[in-house]
C-alpha positions in Angstrom: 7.5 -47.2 -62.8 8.3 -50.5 -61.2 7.2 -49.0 -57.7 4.0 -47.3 -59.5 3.1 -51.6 -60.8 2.9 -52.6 -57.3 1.1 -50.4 -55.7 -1.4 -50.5 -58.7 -0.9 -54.0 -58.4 -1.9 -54.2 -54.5 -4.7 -52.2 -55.0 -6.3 -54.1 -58.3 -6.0 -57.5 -56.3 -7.8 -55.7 -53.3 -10.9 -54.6 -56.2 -11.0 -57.9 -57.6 -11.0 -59.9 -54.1 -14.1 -57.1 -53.1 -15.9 -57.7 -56.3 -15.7 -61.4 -56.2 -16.6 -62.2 -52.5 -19.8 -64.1 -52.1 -20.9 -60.9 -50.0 -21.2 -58.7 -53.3 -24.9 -60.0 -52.8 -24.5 -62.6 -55.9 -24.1 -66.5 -54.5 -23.2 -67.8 -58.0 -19.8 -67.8 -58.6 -20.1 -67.3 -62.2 -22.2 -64.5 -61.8 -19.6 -63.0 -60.0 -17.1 -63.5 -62.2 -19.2 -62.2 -65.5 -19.7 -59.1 -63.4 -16.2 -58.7 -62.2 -15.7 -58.6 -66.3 -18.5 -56.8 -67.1 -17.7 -54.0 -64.8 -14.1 -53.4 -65.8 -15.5 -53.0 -69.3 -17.9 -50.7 -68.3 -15.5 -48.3 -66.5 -13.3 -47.7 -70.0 -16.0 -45.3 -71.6 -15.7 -43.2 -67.5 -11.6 -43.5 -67.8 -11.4 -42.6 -71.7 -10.6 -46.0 -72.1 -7.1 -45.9 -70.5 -7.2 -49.6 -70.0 -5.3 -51.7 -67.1 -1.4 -50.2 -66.1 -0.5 -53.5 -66.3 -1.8 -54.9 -69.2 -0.5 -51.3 -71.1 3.1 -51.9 -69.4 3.2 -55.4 -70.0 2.5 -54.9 -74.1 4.3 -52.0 -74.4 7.4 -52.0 -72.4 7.2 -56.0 -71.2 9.5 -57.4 -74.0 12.0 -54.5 -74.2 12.9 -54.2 -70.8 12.8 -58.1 -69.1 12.9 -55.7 -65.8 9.6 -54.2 -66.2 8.2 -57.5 -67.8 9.2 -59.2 -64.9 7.1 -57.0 -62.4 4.5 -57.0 -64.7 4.2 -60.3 -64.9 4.2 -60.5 -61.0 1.3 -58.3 -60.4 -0.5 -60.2 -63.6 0.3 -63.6 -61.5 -1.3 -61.7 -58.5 -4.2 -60.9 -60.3 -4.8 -65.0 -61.2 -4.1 -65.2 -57.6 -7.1 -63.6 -56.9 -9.9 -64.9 -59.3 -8.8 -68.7 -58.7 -10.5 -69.0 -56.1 -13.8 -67.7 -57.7 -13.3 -69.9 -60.3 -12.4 -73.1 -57.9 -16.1 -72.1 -56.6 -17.6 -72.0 -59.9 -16.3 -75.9 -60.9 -17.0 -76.6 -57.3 -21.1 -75.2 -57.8 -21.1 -77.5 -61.0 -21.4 -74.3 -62.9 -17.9 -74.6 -65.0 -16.6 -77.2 -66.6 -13.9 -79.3 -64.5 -11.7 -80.8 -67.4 -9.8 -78.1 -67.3 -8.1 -76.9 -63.9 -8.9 -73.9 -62.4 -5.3 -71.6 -62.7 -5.3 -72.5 -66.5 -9.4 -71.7 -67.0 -8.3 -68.1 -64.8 -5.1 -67.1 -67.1 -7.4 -68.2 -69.9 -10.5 -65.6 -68.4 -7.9 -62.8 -67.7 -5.5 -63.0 -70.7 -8.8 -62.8 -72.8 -9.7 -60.0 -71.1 -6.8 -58.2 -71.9 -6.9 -58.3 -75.3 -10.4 -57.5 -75.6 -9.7 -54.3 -73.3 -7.3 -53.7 -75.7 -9.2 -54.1 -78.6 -11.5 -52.5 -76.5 -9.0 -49.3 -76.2 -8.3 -49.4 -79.7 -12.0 -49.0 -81.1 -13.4 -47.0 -78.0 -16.4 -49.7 -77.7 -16.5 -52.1 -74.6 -19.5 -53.5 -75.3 -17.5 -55.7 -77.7 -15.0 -56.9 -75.4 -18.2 -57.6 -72.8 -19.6 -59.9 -75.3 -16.2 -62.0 -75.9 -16.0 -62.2 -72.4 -19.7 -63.4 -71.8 -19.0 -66.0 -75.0 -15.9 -67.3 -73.2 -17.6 -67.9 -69.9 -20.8 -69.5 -71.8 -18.1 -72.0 -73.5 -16.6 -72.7 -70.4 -19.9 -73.7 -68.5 -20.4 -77.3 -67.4 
């Protein structure tokens, strides 16, 4: 299991540093980011809605077995590590707000995500989860 996280792991921060490169075509850094969020929501109805490894192992297994949490938590930290810098861009562009800083606004993006995908899991509708997401990044704007 705990080898299973890190390759999932390696290979989900490899996705999201693709998807949120300024040569996806899309300059804005928000854009990006809503379509990073977008996307992953629109993938549940193709994977019959299995969700993220992570975010399943860290709510299901995470407080039972500190072990597990821990690499969870690792590869979740690795994720952040990843959309930061899109959202340093973002405050940078003028196009989020700045009186927050940028690691908080990302664990705020991600950990919303995660329980909208599981919400998301729980109801089989994404488009719901899409919607929190877009409301989030709407409030966030500068």
């Amino acid at each position: 299991l705990l080898k299973g996280l890190s390759v999932y792991g390696k290979m989900t921060v490899k996705r999201l540093k693709k998807q949120l490169s300024k040569e996806n075509g899309k300059p804005s850094a928000v854009e990006r980011l809503t379509d990073l969020y977008d996307s992953m929501f629109d993938a549940q109805p193709k994977n019959n809605f299995m969700g993220c490894m992570v975010n399943n192992v860290m709510s299901e297994l995470g407080s039972s077995h500190p072990t597990v949490g821990d690499a969870a938590s690792i590869e979740f930290n690795s994720f952040i590590e990843a959309i930061e810098p899109c959202v340093i861009e973002a405050q940078l562009q003028g196009e989020l707000t700045d009186s927050t800083d940028s690691k908080t606004i990302t664990e705020l993006l991600h950990s919303t995500f995660y329980g909208a995908l599981t919400r998301a899991k729980s109801i089989q509708d994404h488009e719901q989860g899409k919607r929190i997401m877009q409301i989030l990044i709407n409030t966030l704007r500068k």
